[in-house]
C-alpha positions in Angstrom: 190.9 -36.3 -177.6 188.9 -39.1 -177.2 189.8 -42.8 -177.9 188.3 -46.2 -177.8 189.2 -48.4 -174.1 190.6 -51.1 -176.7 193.0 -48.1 -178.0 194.3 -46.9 -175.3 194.8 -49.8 -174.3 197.2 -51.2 -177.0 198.6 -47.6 -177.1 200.1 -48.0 -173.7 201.8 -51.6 -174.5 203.7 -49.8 -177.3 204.6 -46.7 -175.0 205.9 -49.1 -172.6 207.7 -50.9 -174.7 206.4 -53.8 -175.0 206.8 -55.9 -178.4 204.7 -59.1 -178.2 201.5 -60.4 -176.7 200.6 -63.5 -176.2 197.2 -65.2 -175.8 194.5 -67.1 -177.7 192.1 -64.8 -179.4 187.9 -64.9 -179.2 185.1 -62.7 -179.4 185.4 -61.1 -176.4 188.9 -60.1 -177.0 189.0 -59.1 -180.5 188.9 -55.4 -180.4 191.9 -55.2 -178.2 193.7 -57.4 -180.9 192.9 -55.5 -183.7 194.2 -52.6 -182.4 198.0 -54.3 -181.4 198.1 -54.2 -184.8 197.6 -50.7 -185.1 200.1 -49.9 -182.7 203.0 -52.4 -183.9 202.9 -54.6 -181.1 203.2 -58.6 -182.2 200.6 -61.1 -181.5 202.0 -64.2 -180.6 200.0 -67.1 -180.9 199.6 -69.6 -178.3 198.7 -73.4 -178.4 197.2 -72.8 -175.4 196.3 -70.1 -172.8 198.6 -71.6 -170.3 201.4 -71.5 -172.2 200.1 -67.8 -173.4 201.0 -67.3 -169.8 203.9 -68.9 -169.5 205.4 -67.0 -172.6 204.4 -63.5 -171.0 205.7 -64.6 -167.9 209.2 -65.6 -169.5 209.0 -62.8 -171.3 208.9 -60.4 -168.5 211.5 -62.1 -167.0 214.4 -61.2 -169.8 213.0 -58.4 -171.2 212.6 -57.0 -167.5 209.4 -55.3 -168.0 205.7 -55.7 -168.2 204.3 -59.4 -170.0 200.9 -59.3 -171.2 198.9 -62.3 -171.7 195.4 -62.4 -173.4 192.7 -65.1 -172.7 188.8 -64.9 -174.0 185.7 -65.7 -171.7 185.5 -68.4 -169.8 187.3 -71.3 -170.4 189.6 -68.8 -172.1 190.3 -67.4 -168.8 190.2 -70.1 -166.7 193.0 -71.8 -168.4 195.2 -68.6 -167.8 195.0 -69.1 -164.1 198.1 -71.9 -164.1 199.7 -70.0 -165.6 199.1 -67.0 -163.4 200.1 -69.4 -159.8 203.3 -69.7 -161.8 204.0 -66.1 -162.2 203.6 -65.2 -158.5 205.8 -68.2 -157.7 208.7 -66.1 -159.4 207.1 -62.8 -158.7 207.1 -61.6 -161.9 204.9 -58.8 -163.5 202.4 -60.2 -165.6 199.4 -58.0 -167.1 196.4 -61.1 -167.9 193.4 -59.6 -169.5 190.4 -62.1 -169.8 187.6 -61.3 -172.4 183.7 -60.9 -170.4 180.7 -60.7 -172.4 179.0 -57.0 -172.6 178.2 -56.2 -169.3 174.9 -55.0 -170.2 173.9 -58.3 -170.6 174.6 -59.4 -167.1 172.2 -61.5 -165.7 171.1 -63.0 -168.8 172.2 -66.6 -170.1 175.2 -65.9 -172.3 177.5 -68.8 -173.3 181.2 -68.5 -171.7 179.2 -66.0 -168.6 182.6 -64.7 -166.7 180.7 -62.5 -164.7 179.3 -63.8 -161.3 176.8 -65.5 -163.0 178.9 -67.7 -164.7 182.8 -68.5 -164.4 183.5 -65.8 -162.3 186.8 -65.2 -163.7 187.6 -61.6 -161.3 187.2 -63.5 -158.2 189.2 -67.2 -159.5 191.8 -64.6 -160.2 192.2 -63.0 -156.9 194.5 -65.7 -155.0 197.2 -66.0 -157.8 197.7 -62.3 -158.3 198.2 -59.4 -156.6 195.2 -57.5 -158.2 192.0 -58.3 -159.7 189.2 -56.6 -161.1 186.2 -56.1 -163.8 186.4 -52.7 -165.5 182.6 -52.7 -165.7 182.5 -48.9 -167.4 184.9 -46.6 -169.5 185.5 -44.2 -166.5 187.4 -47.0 -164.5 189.7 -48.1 -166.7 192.5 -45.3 -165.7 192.3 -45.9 -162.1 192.1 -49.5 -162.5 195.0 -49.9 -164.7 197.1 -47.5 -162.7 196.3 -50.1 -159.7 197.1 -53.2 -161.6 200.7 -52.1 -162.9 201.9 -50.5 -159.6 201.0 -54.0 -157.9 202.4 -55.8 -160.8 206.3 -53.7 -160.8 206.3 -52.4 -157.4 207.1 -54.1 -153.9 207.1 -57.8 -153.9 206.2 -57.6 -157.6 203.9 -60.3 -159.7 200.9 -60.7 -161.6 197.9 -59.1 -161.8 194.4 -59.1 -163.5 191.8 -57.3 -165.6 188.8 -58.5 -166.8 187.0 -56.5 -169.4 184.0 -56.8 -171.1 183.3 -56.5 -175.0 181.0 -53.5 -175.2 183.6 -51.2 -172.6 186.3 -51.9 -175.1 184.1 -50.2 -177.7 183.3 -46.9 -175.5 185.3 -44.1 -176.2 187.1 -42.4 -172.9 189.2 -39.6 -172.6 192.7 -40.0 -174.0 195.5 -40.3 -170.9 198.6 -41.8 -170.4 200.2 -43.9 -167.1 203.7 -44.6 -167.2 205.6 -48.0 -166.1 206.3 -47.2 -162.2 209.9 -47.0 -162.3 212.5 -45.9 -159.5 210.6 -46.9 -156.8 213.0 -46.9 -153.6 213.4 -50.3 -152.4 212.5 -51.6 -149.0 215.9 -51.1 -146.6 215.8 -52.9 -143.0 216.3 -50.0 -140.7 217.9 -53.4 -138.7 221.0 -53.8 -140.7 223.6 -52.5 -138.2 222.5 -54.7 -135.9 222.7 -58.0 -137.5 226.7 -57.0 -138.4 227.9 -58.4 -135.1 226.3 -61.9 -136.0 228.0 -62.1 -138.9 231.8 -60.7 -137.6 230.9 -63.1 -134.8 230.2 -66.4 -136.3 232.6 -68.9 -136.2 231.3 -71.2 -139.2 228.4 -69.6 -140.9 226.6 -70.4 -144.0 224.9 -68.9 -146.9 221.7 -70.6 -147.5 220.4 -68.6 -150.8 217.4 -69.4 -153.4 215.6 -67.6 -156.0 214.9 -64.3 -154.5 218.5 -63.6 -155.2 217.5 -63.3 -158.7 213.7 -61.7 -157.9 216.1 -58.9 -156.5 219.0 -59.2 -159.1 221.5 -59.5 -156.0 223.4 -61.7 -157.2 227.2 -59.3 -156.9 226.0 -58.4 -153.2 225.8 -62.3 -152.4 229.2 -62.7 -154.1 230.8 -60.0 -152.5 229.0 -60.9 -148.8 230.2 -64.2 -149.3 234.1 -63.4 -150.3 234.0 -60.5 -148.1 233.3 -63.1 -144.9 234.8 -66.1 -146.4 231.2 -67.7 -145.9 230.4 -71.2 -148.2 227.5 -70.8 -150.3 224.4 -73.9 -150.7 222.2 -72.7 -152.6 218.5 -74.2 -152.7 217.3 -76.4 -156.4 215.6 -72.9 -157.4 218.1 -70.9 -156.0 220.9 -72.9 -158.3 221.2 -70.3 -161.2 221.9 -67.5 -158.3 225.6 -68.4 -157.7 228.6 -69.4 -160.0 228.7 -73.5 -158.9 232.3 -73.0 -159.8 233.3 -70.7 -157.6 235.5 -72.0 -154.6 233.0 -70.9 -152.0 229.9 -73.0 -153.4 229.3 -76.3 -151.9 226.5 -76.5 -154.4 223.1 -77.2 -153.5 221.0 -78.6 -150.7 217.4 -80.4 -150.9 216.5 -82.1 -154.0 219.1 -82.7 -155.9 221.6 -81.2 -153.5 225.4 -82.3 -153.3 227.1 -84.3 -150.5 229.6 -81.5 -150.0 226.5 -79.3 -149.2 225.3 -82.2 -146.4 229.3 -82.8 -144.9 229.0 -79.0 -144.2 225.9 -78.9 -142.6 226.4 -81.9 -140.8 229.7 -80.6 -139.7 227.6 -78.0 -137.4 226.9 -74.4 -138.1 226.4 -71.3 -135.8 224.5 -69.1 -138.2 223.0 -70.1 -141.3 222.4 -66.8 -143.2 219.4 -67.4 -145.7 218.5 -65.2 -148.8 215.7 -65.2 -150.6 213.8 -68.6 -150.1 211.1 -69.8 -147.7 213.2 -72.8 -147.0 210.3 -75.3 -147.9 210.3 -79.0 -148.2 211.7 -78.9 -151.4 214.9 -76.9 -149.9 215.1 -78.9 -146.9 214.7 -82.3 -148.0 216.8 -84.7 -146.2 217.4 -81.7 -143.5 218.1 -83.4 -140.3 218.5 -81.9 -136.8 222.2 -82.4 -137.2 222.0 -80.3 -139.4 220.5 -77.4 -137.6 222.3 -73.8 -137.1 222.4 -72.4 -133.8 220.5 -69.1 -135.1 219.2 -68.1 -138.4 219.7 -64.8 -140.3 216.8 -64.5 -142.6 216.6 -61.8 -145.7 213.7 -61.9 -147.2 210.7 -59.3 -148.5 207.9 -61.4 -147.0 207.8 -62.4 -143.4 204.9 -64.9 -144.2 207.1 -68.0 -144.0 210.6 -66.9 -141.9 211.3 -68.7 -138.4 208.8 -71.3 -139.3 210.9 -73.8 -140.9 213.7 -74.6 -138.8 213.3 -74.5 -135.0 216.0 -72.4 -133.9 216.2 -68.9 -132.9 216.1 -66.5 -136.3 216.0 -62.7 -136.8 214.1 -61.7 -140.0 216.0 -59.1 -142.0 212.5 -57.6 -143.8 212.6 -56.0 -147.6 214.7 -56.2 -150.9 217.4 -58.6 -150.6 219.1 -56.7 -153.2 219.2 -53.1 -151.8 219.8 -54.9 -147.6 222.6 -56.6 -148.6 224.2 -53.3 -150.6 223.4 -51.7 -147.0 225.2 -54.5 -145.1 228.7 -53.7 -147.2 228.3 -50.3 -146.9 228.0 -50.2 -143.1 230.6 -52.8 -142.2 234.0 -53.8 -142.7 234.3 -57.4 -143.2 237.9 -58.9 -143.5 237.8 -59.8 -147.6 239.6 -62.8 -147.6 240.6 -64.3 -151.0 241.8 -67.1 -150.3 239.3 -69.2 -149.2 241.8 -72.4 -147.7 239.4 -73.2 -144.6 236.4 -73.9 -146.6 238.1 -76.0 -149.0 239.7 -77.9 -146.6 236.4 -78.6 -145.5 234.5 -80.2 -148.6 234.2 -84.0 -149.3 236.7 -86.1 -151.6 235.4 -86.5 -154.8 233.2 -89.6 -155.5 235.8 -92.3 -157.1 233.5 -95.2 -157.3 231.2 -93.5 -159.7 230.8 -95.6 -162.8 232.4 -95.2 -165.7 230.4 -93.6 -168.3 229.1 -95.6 -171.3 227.9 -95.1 -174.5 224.0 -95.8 -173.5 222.5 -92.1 -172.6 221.7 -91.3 -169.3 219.9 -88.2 -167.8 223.3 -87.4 -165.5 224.8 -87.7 -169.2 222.1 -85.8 -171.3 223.0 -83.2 -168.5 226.8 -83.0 -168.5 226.9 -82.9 -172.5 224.7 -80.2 -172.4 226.8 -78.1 -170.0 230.2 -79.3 -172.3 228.4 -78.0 -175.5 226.3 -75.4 -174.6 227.8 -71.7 -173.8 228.9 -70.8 -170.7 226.2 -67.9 -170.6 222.9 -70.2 -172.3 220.0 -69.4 -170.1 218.7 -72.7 -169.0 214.9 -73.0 -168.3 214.0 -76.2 -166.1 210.7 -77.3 -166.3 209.8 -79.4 -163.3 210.5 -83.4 -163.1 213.2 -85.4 -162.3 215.2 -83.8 -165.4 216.2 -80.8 -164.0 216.7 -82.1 -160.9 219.8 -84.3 -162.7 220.4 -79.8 -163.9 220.3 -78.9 -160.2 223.3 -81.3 -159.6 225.3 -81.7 -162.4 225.1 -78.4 -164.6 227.5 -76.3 -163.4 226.4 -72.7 -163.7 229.3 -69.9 -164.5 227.1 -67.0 -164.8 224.9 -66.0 -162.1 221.1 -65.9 -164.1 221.2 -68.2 -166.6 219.2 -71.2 -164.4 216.1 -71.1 -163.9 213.3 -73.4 -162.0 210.5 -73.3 -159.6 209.9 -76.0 -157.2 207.6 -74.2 -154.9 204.6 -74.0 -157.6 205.8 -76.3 -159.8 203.4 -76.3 -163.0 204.7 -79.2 -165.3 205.7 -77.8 -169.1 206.2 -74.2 -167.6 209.5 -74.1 -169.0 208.3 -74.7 -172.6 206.4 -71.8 -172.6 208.5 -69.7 -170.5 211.8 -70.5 -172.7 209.7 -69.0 -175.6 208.8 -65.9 -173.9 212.4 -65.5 -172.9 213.8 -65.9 -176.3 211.7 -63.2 -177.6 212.7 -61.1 -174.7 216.6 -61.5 -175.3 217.1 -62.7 -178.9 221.0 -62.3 -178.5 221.1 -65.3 -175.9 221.3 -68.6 -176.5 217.9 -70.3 -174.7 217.4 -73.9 -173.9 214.4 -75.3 -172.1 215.3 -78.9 -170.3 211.7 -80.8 -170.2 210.9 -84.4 -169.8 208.2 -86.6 -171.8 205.6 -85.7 -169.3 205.7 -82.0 -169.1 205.8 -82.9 -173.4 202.3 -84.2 -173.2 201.0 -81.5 -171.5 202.4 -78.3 -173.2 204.6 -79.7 -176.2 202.4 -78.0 -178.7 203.8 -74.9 -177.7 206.9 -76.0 -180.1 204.4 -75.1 -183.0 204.2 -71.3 -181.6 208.3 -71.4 -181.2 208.1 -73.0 -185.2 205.6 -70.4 -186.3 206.7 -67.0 -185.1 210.5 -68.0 -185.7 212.0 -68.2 -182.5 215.1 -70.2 -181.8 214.7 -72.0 -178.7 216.7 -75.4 -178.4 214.3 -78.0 -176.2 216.0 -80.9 -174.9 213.5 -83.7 -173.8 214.3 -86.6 -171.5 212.4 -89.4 -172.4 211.6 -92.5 -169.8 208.3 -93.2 -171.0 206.9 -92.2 -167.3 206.7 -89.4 -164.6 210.1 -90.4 -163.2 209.9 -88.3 -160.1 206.4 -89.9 -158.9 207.0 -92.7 -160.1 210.2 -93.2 -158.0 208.9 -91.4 -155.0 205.9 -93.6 -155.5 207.6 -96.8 -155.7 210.3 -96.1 -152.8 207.9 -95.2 -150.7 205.3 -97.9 -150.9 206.7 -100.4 -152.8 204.2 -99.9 -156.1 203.4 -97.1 -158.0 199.8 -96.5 -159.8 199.3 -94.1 -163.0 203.1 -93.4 -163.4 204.1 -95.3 -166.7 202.9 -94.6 -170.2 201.9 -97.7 -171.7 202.5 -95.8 -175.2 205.5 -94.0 -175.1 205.2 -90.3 -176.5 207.9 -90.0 -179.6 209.1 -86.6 -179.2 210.7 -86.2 -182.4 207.9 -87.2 -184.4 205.9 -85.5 -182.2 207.8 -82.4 -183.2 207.8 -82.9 -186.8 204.2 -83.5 -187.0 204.5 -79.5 -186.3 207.4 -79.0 -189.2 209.9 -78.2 -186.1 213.3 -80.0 -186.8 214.0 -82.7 -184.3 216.6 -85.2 -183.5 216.1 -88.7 -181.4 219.1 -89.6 -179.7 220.1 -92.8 -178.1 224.2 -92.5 -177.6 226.0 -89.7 -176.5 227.4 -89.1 -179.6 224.4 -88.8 -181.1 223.4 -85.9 -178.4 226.7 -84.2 -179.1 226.1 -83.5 -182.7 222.1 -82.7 -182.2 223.0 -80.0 -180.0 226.2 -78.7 -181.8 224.3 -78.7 -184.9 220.7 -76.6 -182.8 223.3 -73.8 -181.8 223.1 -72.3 -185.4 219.9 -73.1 -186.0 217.7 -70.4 -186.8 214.0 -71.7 -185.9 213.1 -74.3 -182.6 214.8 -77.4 -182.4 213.7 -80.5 -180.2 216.0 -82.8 -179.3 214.5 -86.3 -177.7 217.3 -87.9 -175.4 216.1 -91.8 -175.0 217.0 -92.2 -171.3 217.4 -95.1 -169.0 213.9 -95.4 -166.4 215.5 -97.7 -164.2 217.9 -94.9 -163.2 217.7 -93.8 -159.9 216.8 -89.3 -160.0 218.9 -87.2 -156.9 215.1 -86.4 -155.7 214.8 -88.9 -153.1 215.9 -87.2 -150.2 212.5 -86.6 -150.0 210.3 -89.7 -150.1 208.4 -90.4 -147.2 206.7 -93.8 -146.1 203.1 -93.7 -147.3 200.3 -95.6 -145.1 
């Protein structure tokens, strides 16, 4: 039986499984929208095609399957490809379909042109996904799709392309169905007995871990490596939600926003720094001194693009899925499993007494440690990226491996917005929170209309400073000045909010934080809460400021 490209199309979202879609609509899109509502798959809204993006890609995440994002010609497209970056930072699989005027009009003048004419939206997709194409006829739309989801679920995983144009959704092809790739065998080092003996023979290692612990969902195997060899865990500011910060191993994190009990251990010297899961940039090793430095380096990781690059010491690369190595590793040797973990604690710092007391004036260290008081213990916690979550990164304790999540290698401010929506939709039964700041607000905040229309209860707590803290400090320490950093009209987040009907709450006290987000947990719709924080407070980001000439 024969069936329209648009149909099959929307046919195969519902066969996969997937409930919602998210994108802007236009011409060039429309028959693939009308038929999502033939097949009982939700249309969600977006403010924006970025945040479109963003939603599928949060989405993906907590539903753990295919997001699909829709943008139209164009402009349409071109403001999906943020959002796309942002996806391959987290390696997650994200379908974007991008609208292109008939293709037998090519080479005419046709507003929105996405063809090579034009905005040639198949090549601008090509370095921030793992696939792009045009389906420029009915007959390549099976093979093409087939590529584009076993790039987007397979291997290293992320987002991919397709860019189809109006008059091929209209032809009518020959029904077929592909199915979701699933139980593909994972990537195992054929290495792993040989890396045993550096481990059983280090005399102080460490575990250096970031966010490819949870790409991989390894997160028992890194517990049970770590107890099993009595190793201390730092883990990097996007690697925070991958171990409990609770547990007596963790010395918490290193890099922006790192602890000093992470830095007293390093500085302490170290034989072999095992790392999982993070290409140890700048952001990871900020304030990384040659103290510091291991004698070796024990690298897992499923791309060798970065390993051995970073830190100028002998390292041995451990290639393929962190996940499925590390259940390797415990099955082929015998580690001692000691529970008591005495030497590691002996060797953390005192705790800080000459901290300063806290007051009733809110702070972001404050907004940050009522939220972790209030919140429950198993909230998923989205940080977009500023000098707000890096406050997260060192005061939220995290007592669930998964429930933190932030970038810092892409970095796309007001990510988390969008991606804290997508999320919620994914996994209604969890409480989500998104942790943005004022600036990240100006740029994606009218995504809070899409949470507001289509229902979804996400709490968003916004630190306000009336600037971008994090330049604006890095700025200013490094040179002395700082240019294009301060607002000169502060944003007011809660009316802001309400301007959209979304309920909001503008908090100056930590009282008045307290009862905004007690009374958000039953809410059953958005809520924004505005936290009025101090500017002349000094962010945990400054590790990496560097004198400017």
């Amino acid at each position: 039986m024969k069936k329209k490209v648009s149909a099959l199309l929307a046919e195969h979202f519902n066969r996969w499984g997937i409930t919602h879609v998210f994108g802007v609509p236009g011409k060039a899109v429309c028959p693939l929208l009308f038929e999502l509502e033939n097949e009982n798959v939700t249309f969600v809204l977006s403010r924006h095609e970025a945040g479109a993006g963003y939603q599928a890609s949060g989405y993906a995440l907590t539903h753990q399957s295919l997001g699909v994002a829709v943008g139209t010609t164009g402009p349409g497209g071109t403001n999906l490809l943020t959002a796309a970056a942002q996806a391959k930072a987290y390696h997650l699989p994200v379908l974007f379909i991008t609208g292109h005027q008939p293709i037998e009009a090519t080479g005419k003048a046709q507003g929105q042109d996405s063809s090579q004419f034009g905005t040639d939206l198949t090549r601008m997709f090509e370095p921030v996904t793992l696939f792009s194409a045009r389906i420029e006829r009915k007959e390549q739309l099976m093979l093409y799709l087939r590529h584009a989801i076993e790039q987007a679920m397979t291997g290293k995983r992320g987002p991919v392309h397709l860019s189809i144009p109006y008059d091929v959704y209209m032809e009518e092809v020959e029904s077929f169905y592909i199915p979701l790739p699933t139980d593909i065998p994972s990537v195992v080092s054929s290495d792993i007995e040989n890396v045993v003996p550096l481990i059983n023979n280090a005399k102080k290692p460490v575990l250096f871990i970031g966010k490819g612990v949870g790409i991989a969902g390894a997160y028992e195997e890194v517990r049970q490596v770590a107890e099993g060899w009595n190793i201390p865990v730092i883990t990097t500011p996007c690697g925070k939600g991958a171990f409990p910060s609770t547990h007596p191993l963790s010395l918490g994190g290193f890099g922006l926003g790192g602890t000093e009990d992470a830095s007293h251990y390093l500085r302490s010297g170290t034989d072999l720094m095992i790392v999982i899961g993070t290409k140890l940039s700048d952001m990871s090793l900020a304030g990384f001194t040659p103290e510091m430095y291991p004698h070796s380096v024990l690298h897992f990781d499923c791309d060798v693009t970065f390993t051995g690059k970073s830190i100028p010491v002998p390292s041995k690369v451990v290639l393929g899925d962190a996940k499925a190595n590390l259940q390797k590793l415990l099955q082929v040797a015998t580690p001692p499993y000691c529970t008591t973990f005495s030497e590691v604690a002996a060797t953390l710092t005192e705790p800080d007494s000459s901290e300063a007391p806290i007051t009733t004036a809110l702070t972001a260290k404050q907004t940050v440690k009522t939220m972790r008081a209030l919140l429950p213990q198993d909230s998923i916690l989205f940080g977009d990226d500023g000098s707000h979550t890096f406050y997260a990164v060192r005061h939220f304790d995290i007592y669930e491996p998964g429930t933190f999540f932030f970038d810092d290698v892409f970095g796309a401010m007001g990510h988390a917005i969008g991606f804290a929506i997508g999320a919620k939709i994914g996994a209604p039964d969890r409480t989500i929170v998104c942790l943005t700041g004022d600036g990240c607000t100006f740029m994606h905040g009218t995504e809070f209309s899409t949470a507001r229309n289509h229902h979804i209860p996400v709490i968003f707590i916004v630190l306000n400073n009336g600037q971008l803290d994090m330049v604006e400090k890095g700025m200013s320490y490094s040179t002395g000045r700082s240019v294009g950093t301060i607002y000169e009209t502060r944003l007011d987040v809660a009316q802001f909010a309400a301007s959209m009907g979304v309920p909001s709450f503008r908090c100056t006290t930590e009282h008045e934080l307290a009862e905004a987000i007690t009374s958000s947990l039953n809410a059953d719709g958005p809520v924004v809460i505005e936290a009025i924080v101090d500017p002349k407070e000094v962010p945990p980001t400054l590790s990496r400021v560097v004198q400017l000439k």
